[in-house]
C-alpha positions as CSV (number, residue, x, y, z in Angstrom):
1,X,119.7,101.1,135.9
2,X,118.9,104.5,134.4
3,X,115.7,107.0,134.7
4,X,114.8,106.2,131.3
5,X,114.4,102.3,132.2
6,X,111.8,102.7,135.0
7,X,110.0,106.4,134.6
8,X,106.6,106.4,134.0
9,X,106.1,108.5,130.2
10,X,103.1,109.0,130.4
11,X,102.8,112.9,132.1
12,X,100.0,115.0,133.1
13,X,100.1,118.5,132.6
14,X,97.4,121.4,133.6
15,X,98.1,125.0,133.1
16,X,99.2,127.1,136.2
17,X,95.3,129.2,136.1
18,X,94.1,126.0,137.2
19,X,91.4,126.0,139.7
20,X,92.9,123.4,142.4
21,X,89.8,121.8,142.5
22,X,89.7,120.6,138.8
23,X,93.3,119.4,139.3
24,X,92.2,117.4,142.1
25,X,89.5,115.5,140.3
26,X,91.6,115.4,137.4
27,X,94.2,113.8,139.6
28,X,91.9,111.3,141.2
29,X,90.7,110.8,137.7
30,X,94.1,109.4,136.2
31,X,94.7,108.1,139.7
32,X,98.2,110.1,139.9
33,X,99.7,111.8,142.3
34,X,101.1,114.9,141.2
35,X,101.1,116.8,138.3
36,X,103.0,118.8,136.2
37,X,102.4,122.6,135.8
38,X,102.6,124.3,132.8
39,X,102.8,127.7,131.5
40,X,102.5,127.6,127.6
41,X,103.2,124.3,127.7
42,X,106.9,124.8,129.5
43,X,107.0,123.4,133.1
44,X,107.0,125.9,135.7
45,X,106.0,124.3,138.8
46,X,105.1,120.6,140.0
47,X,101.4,119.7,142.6
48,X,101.3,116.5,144.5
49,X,98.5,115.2,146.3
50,X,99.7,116.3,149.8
51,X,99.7,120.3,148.5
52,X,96.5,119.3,147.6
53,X,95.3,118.2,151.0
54,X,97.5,120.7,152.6
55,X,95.1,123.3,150.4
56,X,91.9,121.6,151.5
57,X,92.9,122.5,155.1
58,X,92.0,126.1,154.4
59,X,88.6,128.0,154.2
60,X,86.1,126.3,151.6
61,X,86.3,129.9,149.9
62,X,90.2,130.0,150.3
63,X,90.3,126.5,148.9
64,X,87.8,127.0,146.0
65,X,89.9,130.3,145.3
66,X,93.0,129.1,145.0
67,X,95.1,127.9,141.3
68,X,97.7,125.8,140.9
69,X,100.0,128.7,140.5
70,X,98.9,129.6,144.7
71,X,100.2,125.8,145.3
72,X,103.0,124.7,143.1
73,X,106.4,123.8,144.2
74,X,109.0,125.8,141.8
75,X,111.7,125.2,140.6
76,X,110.9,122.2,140.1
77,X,113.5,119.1,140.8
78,X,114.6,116.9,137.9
79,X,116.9,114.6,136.5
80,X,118.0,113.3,132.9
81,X,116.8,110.4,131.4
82,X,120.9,109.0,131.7
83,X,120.7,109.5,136.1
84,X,121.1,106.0,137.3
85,X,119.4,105.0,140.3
86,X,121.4,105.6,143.0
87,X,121.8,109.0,141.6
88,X,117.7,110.0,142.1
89,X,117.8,108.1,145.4
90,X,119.7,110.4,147.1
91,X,118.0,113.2,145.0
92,X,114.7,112.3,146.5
93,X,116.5,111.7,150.2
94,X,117.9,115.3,149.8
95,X,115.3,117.1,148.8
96,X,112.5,115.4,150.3
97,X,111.1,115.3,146.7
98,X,108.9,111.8,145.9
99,X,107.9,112.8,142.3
100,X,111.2,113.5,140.2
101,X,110.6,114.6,136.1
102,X,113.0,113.5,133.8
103,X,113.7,116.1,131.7
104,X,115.6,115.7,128.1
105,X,117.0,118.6,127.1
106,X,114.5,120.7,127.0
107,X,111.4,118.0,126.9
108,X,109.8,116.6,129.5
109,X,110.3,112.4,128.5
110,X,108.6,111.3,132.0
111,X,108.4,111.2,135.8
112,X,110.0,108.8,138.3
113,X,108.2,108.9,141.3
114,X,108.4,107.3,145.1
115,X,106.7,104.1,144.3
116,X,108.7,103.7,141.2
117,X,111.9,103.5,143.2
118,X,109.7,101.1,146.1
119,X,108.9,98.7,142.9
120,X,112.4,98.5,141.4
121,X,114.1,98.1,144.6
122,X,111.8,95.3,145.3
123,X,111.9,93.6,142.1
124,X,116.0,94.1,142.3
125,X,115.8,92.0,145.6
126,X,113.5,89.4,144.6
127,X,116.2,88.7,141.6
128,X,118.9,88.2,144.3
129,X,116.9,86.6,146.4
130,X,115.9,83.8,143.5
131,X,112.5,84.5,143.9
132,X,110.9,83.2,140.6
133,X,108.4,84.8,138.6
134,X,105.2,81.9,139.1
135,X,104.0,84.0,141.4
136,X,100.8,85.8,141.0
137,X,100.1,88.9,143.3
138,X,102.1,89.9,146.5
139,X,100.1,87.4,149.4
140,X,101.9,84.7,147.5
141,X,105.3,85.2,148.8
142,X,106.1,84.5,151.9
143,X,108.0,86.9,154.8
């Protein structure tokens, strides 16, 4: 299984003079946890929810000071659209990374994170398992 069959294409972007605060209600807003920093529209740096938190630990004036530039992680870590999935496994065990772009030469196709790997693994399993698809949410299947 490759990047490209399991990355999430829809990306968020917000320019590096972003107030962190805005990027945290734009986060909670799309309900994503981390987003993609931009400078001109190329990627420069990547914010997650725990830099986030890890902000909101300083001073309220600190914290309402800061941009995303103060925060980012750069360079950022990525992967093509071809890496398979053992491949961004042990990217993400390496690097202690849990939100991985994709990258396409030099466009940015998508983002693979943490919980995409949890929900691929799991539905990989429940294949070899046998477990059929009649079921409806996760309390129907039995430990």
């Amino acid at each position: 299984m490759r990047a490209q069959d399991f990355m999430t294409s829809v990306i968020i972007t917000a320019e590096l003079n972003t107030p962190v605060i805005k990027a945290a209600k734009l986060m909670a807003a799309e309900d994503i946890g981390s987003l993609i920093v931009t400078k001109n529209e190329t990627m420069t740096g990547i914010v997650t929810q725990r830099d986030i938190i890890a902000a909101q630990l300083l001073s309220d004036d600190v914290y309402n000071s800061l941009c995303l530039e103060d925060i980012m992680s750069s360079p950022v870590v990525s992967v093509g659209p071809n890496a398979d999935l053992g491949q961004i496994i042990v990217l993400m065990d390496n690097t202690g990374k849990k939100h991985i772009p994709v990258i396409d030469g030099e466009v940015m196709v998508g983002i693979i994170t943490a919980g995409d790997l949890i929900r691929v693994l799991a539905t990989m399993k429940m294949i070899v398992d046998g477990v059929s698809e009649e079921f409806d949410s996760p309390e129907d299947i039995e430990e």
